[in-house]
Structures are given as C-alpha cells and as structure tokens.
C-alpha positions in Angstrom: 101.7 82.8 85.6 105.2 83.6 86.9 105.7 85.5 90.0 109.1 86.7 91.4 109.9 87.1 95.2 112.3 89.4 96.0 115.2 88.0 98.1 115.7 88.4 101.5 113.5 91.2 102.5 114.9 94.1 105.6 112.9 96.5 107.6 114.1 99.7 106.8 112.8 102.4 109.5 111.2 105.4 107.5 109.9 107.0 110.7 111.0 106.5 114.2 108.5 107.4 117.3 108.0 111.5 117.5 105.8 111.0 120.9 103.0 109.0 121.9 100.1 110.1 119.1 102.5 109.7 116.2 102.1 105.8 114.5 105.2 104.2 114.1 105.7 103.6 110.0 108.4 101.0 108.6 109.4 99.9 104.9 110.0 96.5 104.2 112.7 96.7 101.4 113.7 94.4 98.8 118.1 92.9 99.4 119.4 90.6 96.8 120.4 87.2 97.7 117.5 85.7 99.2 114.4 84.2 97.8 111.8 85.1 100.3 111.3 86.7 103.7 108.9 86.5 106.7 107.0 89.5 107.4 108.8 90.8 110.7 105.9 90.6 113.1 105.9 91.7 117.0 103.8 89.1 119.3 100.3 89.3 118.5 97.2 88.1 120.1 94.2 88.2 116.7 94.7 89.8 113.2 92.2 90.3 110.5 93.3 89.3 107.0 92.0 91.0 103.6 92.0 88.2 100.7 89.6 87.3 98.4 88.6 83.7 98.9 90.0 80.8 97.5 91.5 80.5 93.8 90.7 84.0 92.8 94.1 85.6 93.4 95.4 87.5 91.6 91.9 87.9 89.8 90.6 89.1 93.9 87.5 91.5 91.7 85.0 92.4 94.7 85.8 88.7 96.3 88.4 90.8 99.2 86.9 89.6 102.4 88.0 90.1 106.0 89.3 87.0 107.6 89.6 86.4 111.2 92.2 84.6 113.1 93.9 84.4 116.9 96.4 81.3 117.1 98.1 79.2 114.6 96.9 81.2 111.2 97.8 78.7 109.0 94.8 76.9 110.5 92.6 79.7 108.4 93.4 78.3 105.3 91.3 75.0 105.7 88.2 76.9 107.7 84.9 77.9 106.0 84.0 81.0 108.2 81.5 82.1 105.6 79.2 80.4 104.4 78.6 82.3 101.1 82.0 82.2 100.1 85.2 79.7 99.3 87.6 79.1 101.9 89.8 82.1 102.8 92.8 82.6 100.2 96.4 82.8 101.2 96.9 86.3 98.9 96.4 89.0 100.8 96.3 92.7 99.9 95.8 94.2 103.7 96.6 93.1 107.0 95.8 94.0 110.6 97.4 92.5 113.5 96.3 93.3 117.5 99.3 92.7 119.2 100.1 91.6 122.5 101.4 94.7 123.8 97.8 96.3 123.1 98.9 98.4 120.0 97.8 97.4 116.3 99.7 97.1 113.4 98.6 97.4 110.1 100.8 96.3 106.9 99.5 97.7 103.3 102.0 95.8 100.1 102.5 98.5 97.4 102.3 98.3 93.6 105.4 100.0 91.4 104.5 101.1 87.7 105.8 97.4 86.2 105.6 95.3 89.4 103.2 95.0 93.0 103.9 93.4 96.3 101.5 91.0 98.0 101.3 89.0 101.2 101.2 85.6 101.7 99.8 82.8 104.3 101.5 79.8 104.4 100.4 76.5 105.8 102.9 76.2 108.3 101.7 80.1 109.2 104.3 81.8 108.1 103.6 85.4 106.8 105.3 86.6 103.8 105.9 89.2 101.4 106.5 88.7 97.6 106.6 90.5 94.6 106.8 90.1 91.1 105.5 91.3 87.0 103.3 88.4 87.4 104.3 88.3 83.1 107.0 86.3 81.1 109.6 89.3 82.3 111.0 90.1 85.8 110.7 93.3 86.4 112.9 95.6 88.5 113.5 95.3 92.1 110.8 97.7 93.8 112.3 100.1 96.0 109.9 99.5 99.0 107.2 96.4 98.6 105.2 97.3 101.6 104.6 99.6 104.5 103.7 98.8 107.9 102.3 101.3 110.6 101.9 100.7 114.4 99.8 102.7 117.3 97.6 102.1 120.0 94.7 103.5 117.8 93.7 101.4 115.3 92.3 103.9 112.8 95.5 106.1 113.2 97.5 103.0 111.8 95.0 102.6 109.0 95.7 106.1 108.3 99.5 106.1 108.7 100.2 103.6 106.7 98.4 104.6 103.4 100.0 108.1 103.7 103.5 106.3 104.3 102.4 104.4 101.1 100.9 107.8 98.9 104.4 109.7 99.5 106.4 107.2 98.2 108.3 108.2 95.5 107.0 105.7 93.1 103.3 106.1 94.0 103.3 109.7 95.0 100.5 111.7 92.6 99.5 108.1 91.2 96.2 108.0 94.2 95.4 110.7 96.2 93.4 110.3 100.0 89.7 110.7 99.7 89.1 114.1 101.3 91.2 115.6 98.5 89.2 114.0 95.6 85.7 115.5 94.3 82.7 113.4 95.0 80.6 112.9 92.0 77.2 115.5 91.9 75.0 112.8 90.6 76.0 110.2 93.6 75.0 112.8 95.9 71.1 111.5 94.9 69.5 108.7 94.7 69.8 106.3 92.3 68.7 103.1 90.1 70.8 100.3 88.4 69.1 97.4 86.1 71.4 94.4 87.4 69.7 93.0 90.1 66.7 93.0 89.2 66.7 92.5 85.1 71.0 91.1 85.3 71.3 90.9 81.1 68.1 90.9 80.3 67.7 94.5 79.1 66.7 96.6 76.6 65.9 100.1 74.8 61.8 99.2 75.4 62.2 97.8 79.2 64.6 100.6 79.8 62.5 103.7 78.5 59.5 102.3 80.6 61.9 102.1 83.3 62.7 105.8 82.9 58.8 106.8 82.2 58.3 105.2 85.6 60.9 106.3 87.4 59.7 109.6 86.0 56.3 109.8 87.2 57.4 107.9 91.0 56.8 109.9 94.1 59.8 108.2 95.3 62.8 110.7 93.9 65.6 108.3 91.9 67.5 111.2 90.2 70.1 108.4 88.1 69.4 105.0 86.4 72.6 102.9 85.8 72.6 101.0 83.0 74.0 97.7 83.1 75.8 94.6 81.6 73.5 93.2 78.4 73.6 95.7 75.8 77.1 95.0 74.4 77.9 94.0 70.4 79.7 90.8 71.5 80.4 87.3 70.4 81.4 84.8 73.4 81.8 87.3 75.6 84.1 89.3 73.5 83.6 92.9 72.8 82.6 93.4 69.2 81.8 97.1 69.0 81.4 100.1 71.4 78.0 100.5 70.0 74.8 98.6 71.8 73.5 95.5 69.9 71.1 96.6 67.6 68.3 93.5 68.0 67.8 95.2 71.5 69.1 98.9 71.0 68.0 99.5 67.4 68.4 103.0 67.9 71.2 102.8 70.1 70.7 105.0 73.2 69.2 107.7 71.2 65.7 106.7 72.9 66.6 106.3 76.8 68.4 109.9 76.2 64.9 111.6 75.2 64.2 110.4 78.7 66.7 113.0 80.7 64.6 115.6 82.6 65.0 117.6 86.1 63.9 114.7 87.8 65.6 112.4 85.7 68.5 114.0 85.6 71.6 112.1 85.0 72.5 108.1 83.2 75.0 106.3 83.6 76.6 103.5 81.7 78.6 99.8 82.5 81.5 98.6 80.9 83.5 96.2 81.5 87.5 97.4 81.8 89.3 95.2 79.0 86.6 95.4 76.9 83.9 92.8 78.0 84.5 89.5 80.2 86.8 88.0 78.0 88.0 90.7 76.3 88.2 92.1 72.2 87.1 89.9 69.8 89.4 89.4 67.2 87.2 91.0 64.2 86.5 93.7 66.1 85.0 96.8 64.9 87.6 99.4 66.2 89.4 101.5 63.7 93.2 101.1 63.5 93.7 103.9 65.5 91.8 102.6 68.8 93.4 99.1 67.9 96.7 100.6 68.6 95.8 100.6 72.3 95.1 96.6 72.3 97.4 94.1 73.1 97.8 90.0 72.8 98.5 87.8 75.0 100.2 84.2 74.2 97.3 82.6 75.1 95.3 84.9 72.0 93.5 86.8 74.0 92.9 91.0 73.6 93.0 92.9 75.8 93.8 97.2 75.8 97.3 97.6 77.1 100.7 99.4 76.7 100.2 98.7 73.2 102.0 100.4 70.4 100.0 103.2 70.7 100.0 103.2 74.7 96.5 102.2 76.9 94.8 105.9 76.2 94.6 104.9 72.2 91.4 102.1 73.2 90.3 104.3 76.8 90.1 107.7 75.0 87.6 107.1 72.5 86.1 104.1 74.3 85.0 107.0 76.8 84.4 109.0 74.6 81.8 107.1 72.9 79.5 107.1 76.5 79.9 110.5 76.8 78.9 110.8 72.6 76.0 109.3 73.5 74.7 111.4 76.4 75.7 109.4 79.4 77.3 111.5 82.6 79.2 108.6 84.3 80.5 104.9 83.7 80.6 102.1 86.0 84.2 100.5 85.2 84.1 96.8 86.0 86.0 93.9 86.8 89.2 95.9 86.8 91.5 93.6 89.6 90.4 90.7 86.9 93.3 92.2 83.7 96.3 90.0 86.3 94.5 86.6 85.4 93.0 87.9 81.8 96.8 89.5 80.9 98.6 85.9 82.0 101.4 85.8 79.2 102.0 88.9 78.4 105.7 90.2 79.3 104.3 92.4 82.3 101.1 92.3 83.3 101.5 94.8 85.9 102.9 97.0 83.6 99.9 96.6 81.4 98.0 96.9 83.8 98.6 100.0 85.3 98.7 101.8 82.1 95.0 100.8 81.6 94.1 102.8 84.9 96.1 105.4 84.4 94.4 106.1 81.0 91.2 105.3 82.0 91.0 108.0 84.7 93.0 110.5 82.2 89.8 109.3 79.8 87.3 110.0 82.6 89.0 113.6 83.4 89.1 114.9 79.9 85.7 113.6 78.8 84.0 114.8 82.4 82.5 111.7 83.0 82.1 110.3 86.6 83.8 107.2 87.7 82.6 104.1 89.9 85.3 101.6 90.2 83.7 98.2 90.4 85.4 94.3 90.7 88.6 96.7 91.8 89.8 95.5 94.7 93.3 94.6 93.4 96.5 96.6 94.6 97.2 98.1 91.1 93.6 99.7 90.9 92.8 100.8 93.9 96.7 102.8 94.0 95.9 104.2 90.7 92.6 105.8 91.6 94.6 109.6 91.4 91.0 111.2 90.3 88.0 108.8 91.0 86.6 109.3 94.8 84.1 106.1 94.7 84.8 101.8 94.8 82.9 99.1 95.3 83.5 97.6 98.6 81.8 94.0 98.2 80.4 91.2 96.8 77.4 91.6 94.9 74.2 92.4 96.8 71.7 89.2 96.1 67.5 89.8 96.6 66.3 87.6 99.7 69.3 85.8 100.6 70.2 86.1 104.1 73.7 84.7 104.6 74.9 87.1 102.0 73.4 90.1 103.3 75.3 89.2 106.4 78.6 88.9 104.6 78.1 91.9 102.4 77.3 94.6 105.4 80.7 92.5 107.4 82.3 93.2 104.6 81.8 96.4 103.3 82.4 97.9 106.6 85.5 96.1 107.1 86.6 96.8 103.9 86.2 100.7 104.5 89.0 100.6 106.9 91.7 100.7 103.9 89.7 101.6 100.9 88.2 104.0 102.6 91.2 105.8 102.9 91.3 106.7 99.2 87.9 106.7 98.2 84.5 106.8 99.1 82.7 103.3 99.3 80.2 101.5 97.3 78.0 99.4 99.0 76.1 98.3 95.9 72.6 98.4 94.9 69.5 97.1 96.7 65.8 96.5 96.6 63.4 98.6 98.9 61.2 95.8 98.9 63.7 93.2 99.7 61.7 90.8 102.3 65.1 89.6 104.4 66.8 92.8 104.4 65.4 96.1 103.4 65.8 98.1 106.0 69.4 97.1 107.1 70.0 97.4 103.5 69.3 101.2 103.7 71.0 102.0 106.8 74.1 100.3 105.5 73.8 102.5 102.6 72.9 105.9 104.8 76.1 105.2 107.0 78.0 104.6 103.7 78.4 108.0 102.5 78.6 106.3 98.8 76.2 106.4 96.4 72.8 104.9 97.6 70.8 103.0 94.5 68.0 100.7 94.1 66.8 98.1 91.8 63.2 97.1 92.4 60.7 97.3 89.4 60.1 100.8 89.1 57.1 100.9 90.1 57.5 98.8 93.0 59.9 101.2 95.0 58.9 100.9 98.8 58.5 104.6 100.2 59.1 103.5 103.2 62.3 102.0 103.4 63.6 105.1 100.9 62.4 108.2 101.8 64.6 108.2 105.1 67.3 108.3 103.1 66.6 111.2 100.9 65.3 114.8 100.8 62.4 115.4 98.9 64.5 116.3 95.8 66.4 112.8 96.1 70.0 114.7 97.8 70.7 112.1 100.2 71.6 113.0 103.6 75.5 111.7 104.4 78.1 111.4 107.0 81.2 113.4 107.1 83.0 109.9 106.4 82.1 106.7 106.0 81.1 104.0 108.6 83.9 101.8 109.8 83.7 98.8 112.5 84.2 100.3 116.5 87.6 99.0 117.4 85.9 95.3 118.9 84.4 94.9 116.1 87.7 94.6 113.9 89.0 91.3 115.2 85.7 89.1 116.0 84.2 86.7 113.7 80.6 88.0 113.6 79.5 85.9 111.7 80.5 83.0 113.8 80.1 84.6 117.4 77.4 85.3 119.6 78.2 89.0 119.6 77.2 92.4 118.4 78.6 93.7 115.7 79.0 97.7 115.5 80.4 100.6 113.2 80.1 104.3 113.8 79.8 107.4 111.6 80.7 110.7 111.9 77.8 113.2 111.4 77.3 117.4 111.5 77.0 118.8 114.7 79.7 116.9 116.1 76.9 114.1 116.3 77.5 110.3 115.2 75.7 107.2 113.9 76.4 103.9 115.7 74.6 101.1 114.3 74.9 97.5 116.1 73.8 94.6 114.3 73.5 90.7 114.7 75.4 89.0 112.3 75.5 85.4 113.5 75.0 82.8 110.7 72.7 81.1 111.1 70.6 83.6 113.7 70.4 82.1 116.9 67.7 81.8 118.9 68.9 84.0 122.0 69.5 87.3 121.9 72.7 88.5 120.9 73.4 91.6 123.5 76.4 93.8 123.5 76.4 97.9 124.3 76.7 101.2 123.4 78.8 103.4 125.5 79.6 107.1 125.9 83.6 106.4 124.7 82.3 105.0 121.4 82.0 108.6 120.5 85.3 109.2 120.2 85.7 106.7 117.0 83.6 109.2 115.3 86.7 110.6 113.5 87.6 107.5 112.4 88.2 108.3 108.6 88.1 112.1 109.1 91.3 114.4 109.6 92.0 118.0 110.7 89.8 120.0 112.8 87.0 117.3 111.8 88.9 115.0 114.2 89.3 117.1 116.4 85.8 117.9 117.1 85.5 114.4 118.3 88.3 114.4 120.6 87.4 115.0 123.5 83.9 114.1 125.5 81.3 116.8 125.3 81.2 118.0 129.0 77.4 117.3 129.5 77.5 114.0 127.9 75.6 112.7 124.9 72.3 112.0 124.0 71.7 108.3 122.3 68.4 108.2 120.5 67.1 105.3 118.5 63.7 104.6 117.4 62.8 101.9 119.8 64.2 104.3 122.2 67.3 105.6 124.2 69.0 107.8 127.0 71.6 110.5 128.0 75.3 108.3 128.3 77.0 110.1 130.9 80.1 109.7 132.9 78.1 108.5 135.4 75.3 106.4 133.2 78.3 105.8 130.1 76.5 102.5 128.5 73.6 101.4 127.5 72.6 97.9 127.1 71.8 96.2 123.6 69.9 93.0 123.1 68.8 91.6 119.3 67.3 88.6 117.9 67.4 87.4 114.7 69.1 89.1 111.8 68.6 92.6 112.8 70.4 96.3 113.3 69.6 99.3 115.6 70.4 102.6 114.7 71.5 105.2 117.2 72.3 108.4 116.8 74.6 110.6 119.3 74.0 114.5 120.0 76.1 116.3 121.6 74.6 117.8 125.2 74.8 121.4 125.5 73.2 124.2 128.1 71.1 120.8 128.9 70.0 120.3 125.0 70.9 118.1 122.2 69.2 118.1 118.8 68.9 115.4 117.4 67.2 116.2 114.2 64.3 114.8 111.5 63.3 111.5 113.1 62.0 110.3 110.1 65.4 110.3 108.5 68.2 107.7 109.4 70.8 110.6 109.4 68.5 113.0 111.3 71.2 115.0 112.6 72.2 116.0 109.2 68.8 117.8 108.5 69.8 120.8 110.6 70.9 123.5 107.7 73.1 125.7 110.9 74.5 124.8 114.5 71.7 125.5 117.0 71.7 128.4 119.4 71.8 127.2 123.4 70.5 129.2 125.8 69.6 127.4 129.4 65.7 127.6 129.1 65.3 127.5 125.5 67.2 126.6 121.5 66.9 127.8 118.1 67.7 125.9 115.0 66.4 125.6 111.3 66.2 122.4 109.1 66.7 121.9 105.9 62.8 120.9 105.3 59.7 120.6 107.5 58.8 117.0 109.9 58.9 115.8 112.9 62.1 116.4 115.1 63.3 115.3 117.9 64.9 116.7 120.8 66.3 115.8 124.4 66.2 118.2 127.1 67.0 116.3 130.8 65.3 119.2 133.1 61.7 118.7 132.3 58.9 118.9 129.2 59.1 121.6 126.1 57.1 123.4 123.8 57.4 124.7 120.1 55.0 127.2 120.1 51.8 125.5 119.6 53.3 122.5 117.7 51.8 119.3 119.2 54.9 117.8 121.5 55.2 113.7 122.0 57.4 112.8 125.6 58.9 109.7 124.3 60.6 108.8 127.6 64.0 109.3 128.8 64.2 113.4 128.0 63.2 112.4 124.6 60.4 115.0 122.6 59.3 115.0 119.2 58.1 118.3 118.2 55.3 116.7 115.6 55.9 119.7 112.7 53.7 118.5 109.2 56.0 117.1 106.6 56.7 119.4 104.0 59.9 120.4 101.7 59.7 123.8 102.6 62.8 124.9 105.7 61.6 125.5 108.6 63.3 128.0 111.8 62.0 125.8 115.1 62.4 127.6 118.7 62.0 125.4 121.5 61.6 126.3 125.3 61.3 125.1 128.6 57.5 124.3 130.0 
C-alpha cells in the first residue's frame, strides 16, 4: 500500500484572532520540495490522541480510541493503557493538545475527493502530517491536509475546527454539522438488534418468534435490527442480495407479516463492499449492477468508481432492502474499503465514491442510515445526509474491562464525531450482570439510538423502562454527552480518579454522570466532585441560543439531585463531594433554581427533566407545570415542605420532595405550593 507525504508542509493562517471568544483556526498546506513536515505545535503539557490500535490503520473500523499522553509521546507507542485493546497506533485521525499556556488546540486532517491527510507518531515523538491515494497512483496535491483550532475552551476548538474543515472548498456540501441533519423517526424509540445475543446464528423461524415476542412484551422495543448471518455468500463473499434460502426460504416475506403499531419499523445490516471480503466472483448481480464493481490487483471485488460509477451496485443494492419492506440499513465496516481496495489506482478515490452513492441510495429510497465500523476520515466527511455513527467498539455481554473502555470511548469519541452526527453507543442487554444499568445511562446521555439484545423475553423492565415512555419514545438530551474538560486528558482507566461527562437537557437543566473507570476496580473509593461551574459545559455540542441558555449561572443556583441523594450548589456551597467503589456511575441531574424552585422531573426516568411537556410557572409560594405522563416527580424547594393537593409527599432530605402521583401514560397538570 503506497502512501505519499506531501513535501514540506506551511501553516497558512485562515483566521487571525477577532477577540477573546473567537478560536484561533490555521491550515496546514501542502509546498513542494519536501518530503514530510512536523506538525507545528505550541508547548504543551498532555494531549489526547484518536487512533485505532495497533495494525489496523488505515482499516481504523470502530477500533478509534482515545489515547492519553503528557511527556515524551513517542513513549505511547510501546504502552498497553487498555487492556481490551492492542497497543495504541501511530495513525491518527484527531488530535487534542492542552497546552502550556492553558488554551487547547485541536488538529482535525481532511480528506479531498481522490486523496486524505492523516497524522502520525513517531518513535522519536515527532508529530506529523501526511497524505496520499493510498493506491498505485499519486494523486493531486490537496489544497489544505488539515486544520487546527486553538481557544481556552476546549469544546469551542472542537467546534472551530470542524467548521474550518466543512467550508473548505473541497469538502464544503460533502458533510454537514449535526444540528442541520434530520434524526431518524424510528431511532427516536427503542430498539432491538440480533448480534449480541444470536451474532450469525439467525434465521426466518428464531427471527419471527423474536418479533411475536417482542410483540406481546410489556417492555415497548418499537425496531428489531437484523443482523450479519443471512447473506447468500461463499467465503465471506457476497453471492446475491437475496437472504440464503436454507435459513430464509421465503426470504423476508415472513418477518415483514410481523410489522404492527407496536412493531413498527425493521431494519436491515449490510456490509459496505458487499460482505467481509467483498463480491464473489460468480456473483448473481445483473450486468447492470456489475458496472458499479471494481477489481483490485490482488482479485478482489469490491463496488467502486467503476465503469458505471459507485451508484450502479448502491442504487439497487438499496433498493432491494427497501423492496423488501425494511425502513433503515445498518452500513458496516465502511473505514475497512482503504485495506480491502489495496491495489487499486486510488483507493481514496474509490472510496469516496462509495459514500457518496450510498447516502445518494439511502436519500432517494428513504431509508434510514446508521454508519457502523466508520470511523475513517473519508466516511465520516462524507456523511452529507446521515445524522447517526457508531462511536465504539462492540459492546460484549459480562465483560467488564470492555464496558470500561467502551463508555471511555464513546464519550471521548463524541467530542469530534459528535460534531457531524449523532452517536451510536451500540446495543446492550438489560439483563447484563456487570453492567446494566451503566449501560443504560450511557445510552440515555447518548442522544443516539438506544437498543437491546437480550432474548426477547428476557428484557429486564427495570433497567429499560427509565429510558422510555410508555409508547417506547425515548426521552434525549439536546446534545449528546461529552467528557467535562478534566476528564479529556486523564487516563481513567489507569488513574484513581473520577471520570465525568455532561449533557445538556430541557429546561436549561443538565445531566452529569461521574463514573469509576479504573481497570482493574480498586479497592478504595475513587472520589472526585461535582460543582456548580460544571453547568456551564452543558452547551458543549449545542450552538445558538441553546448555548446561550447555559452561559451564564442561574442566579439562585442549581439544584443537583441523584437517586442516592443530593443538594442546592451554590456560590456559596458550589461542590459537592463524590466517592465510588467498584465499577460504578452516578447520575445527577441539574435544575435550574428559580423564585426558590427547581423541577426536576419523573424520578423514575434517567432524563427526568425531559418529562416536563412546557417550562413551569414560578411564583414565590407555589409552581405549575405538566408532564408528558403520570409518576412520581420530584421537586426541590429550599424554604420549607410542599403539598400537591392531596398527593402523598416524600421529604427526601436536602429540599428534595417527591410528589408520589400513580404511574400512568396519561399527562398530568401538577400545582405545587408552599406548606
């Protein structure tokens, strides 16, 4: 595989400072005449670098981990921070950097139509930035190969530097930011997927009882997802678009008789190039689909700028899930094509003609789109329709160390891809013994789709139902969860320390949840805080008069509830101390004080705040608010007890009450007032 570095590499100032909130954005630019360059780098005291681990490059799939180093970075290279994983790789597709001036600097290489950029660790620690076709032809010099942003707020420099990268001329129209993209309806409810739990042992008999259970559940999955293990395939090779007929004898005619109100929407895998190791050479497509394939030296097929262009194999290759009666496609393995499409003339070319035309194919046939094993710079800057990407390795049942790695790096991963789309945490099982419950709140905080993968009729209620309504609409953030700005830079999985991401939620409330990541647990308790400044993160990933709305402190304070309890953080009380043991998380959610009130919602649900359906009316001795459906709700009043009429009223400590209304999925209008 042939890569090209561009010689001797420039910064090229794009912006210059407009005053003290605006980032600081600069172009590193390709000059003739040298074969490599160091990426330009002000002192720096940690940085956090985004590779897949070791040997995958440019193959990175879901593998793109965050990485965590102070001193001497070359030293990274021969550490095993995670135990799950290979040693860290020296291809990276993101990089932060805290430097010693107290600012942060993020750098994001950028991907042209025929050729992408990439950085690069050396042993020595150099950091560099190449590019190249990755194919048997150079391509053309790219006019910019990366962008870098600096300010003093992380998450504005996260943000900077993807728009820097979305107007350039070359990628301008190719991805759009998240916020302008339209969320998929089904992912909106909760869902199933068959991989965990069956992996390719499926069929049109297990499925269909699948879907007769999920029918008749009390728990309210709205989607199955079917997965890998239904393809016409020799060697991994993709025979037909049709489902092998000694499992699927009637194809998906059967699991389609199984659509109702409840069950409302399916969804269907693929593999991107076909299947894992591509088309097999007696294929079944017609001549006209074939035109869309293309062979590498090596003999293998895959679809590519072939002589009919990408869209001749993803048009009707869509089109046949959508034939079938399936409302969205999982799309997998896509950052793989680079180490499938090694000797073809340009692999990058290739490459980004598949995306293109698949998301042209998902747009005209109106299926959804999750972007799965995509984590590659040509993917995830062609997403120009599709709002949702997996953000991490898969979730595994009862295995510990990689729950801890997959919640560390799905958050950390939000911080770029999150700028683009919405993320996918992956699947889990309700009933999973090491990790359940985190499992779920990762998910809540998410803002992604939320699915599991138990048996059917094994789904626990009790780690599910806060998540939902009773119709299966999950209750989301306004964004998705990111790591607090300490959180960025530490090794939590190596450190004694807490480890904490925040989300922004209606009301102008916010999610915080802190967790203890340390591999393995320790014994002690890993303690850490929560403090009333954290609130401002909140608008993290959000932009507009969303942000804004988190700007500033509310004048009163906040109230921080959690179910093992919590207190008002004011300016005179701003933290509150946080101890765990073990592998654990605590959720806390933040209300905004006002008139001496703050709502904070449906305590049975994770994203309680999100269960009010309008703002609540303050007055000083009373409040008025409706939710969305009947339970118990909480609110904190600092003056003294309340009542709700004659609702039964719990003082939970602190200016904490629940107001103990019967579970029901009927709205309810609650009035509250002073004792």
């Amino acid at each position: 595989m042939k890569a090209f570095m561009f010689p001797a590499l420039v910064l090229a100032a794009l912006n210059i400072w407009t005053g003290a909130a605006q980032p600081r954005t600069t172009a590193i630019l390709p000059v003739p005449g040298e074969k490599a360059c160091r990426l330009p780098l002000p002192p720096y005291q940690a940085f956090c670098w985004f590779s897949a681990d070791r040997g995958r490059w440019p193959g990175d799939g879901n593998r793109v981990l965050p990485w965590f180093g102070r001193t001497a970075p070359g030293n990274l290279l021969d550490s095993k921070p995670n135990p799950s994983t290979a040693k860290p790789g020296d291809h990276a597709m993101f990089a932060l950097f805290h430097l010693k001036d107290g600012n942060f600097m993020a750098v994001l290489p950028v991907a042209a139509p025929d050729s992408l950029a990439w950085l690069k660790l050396e042993r020595d620690g150099t950091f560099l930035v190449e590019a190249g076709s990755l194919g048997t032809s150079p391509a053309k010099p790219q006019a910019v190969l990366a962008v870098t942003a600096t300010d003093k707020d992380i998450y504005r420099a996260c943000s900077a530097v993807w728009d820097k990268a979305l107007s350039l001329p070359f990628i301008k129209g190719r991805t759009l930011p998240r916020e302008k993209k339209i969320y998929p309806e089904p992912f909106k409810y909760l869902g199933w997927c068959s991989w965990e739990q069956y992996k390719k042992n499926i069929s049109s008999k297990l499925l269909e009882e699948t879907a007769r259970k999920l029918e008749a559940s009390p728990v309210p999955v709205r989607w199955m997802l079917v997965d890998d293990g239904f393809q016409t395939q020799e060697r991994l090779q993709l025979v037909s678009f049709q489902p092998r007929q000694d499992q699927f004898p009637r194809g998906w005619q059967p699991l389609m008789k199984h659509k109702s109100p409840k069950l409302k929407w399916m969804g269907l895998w693929h593999c991107y190039y076909g299947l894992w190791n591509g088309i097999h050479p007696r294929h079944r497509l017609d001549d006209e689909t074939a035109r869309g394939l293309v062979r590498t030296a090596k003999g293998k097929i895959l679809p590519g700028d072939g002589s009919g262009g990408a869209g001749a194999f993803y048009t009707p290759f869509l089109q046949s899930v959508k034939d079938t009666g399936f409302d969205f496609v999982k799309i997998d393995v896509q950052a793989e094509y680079l180490k499938h499409a090694d000797g073809l003339d340009n692999p990058v070319r290739h490459n980004t003609k598949c995306s293109e035309a698949l998301e042209q194919a998902c747009l005209k046939t109106g299926l959804s789109l999750v972007n799965c094993m995509a984590q590659g710079t040509v993917n995830i800057q062609n997403t120009r329709y599709s709002a949702v990407t997996r953000c991490s390795i898969d979730y595994k049942l009862g295995d510990e160390a990689m729950a801890k790695s997959h919640i560390l790096q799905s958050y950390a991963n939000t911080l770029w891809l999150g700028q683009t789309v919405w993320p996918d945490h992956d699947m889990f099982h309700s009933t999973d013994p090491a990790c359940a419950r985190l499992m779920a709140v990762s998910k809540a905080v998410s803002g992604g789709p939320v699915y599991l993968s138990d048996p059917a009729d094994k789904l626990n209620p009790e780690n599910i139902m806060p998540l939902v309504w009773s119709d299966g609409l999950l209750l989301r953030p306004l964004a998705p969860a990111v790591p607090l700005p300490d959180s960025v830079f530490p090794d939590a999985l190596n450190e004694n320390r807490l480890y904490r991401v925040i989300a922004p939620l209606p009301g102008q409330s916010a999610a915080v949840v802190v967790y203890n990541l340390k591999h393995p647990s320790p014994a002690e308790p890993v303690r850490g805080k929560i403090s009333l400044e954290d609130y401002k993160n909140a608008a993290a990933l959000l932009n507009g008069n969303a942000a804004e709305a988190y700007a500033s402190l509310p004048a009163e304070g906040i109230a921080a509830y959690s179910a093992e309890g919590g207190r008002a953080l004011t300016p005179a009380q701003p933290d509150l101390d946080v101890e765990l043991t073990g592998f654990k998380d605590r959720l806390f959610i933040m209300a905004p004080i006002v008139q001496g009130w703050a709502v904070i919602g449906r305590r049975d649900k994770f994203l309680s705040p999100c269960a009010l359906v309008s703002a609540p009316g303050y007055r000083e001795n009373g409040l008025r608010f409706r939710v969305k459906e009947s339970g118990p709700v909480v609110i904190w009043r600092g003056k003294g007890p309340v009542k709700a009429g004659n609702t039964p009223v719990r003082n939970l400590g602190n200016g904490f009450y629940e107001l103990q209304f019967p579970v029901s999925d009927h709205p309810l209008d609650i009035t509250v007032t002073a004792e």
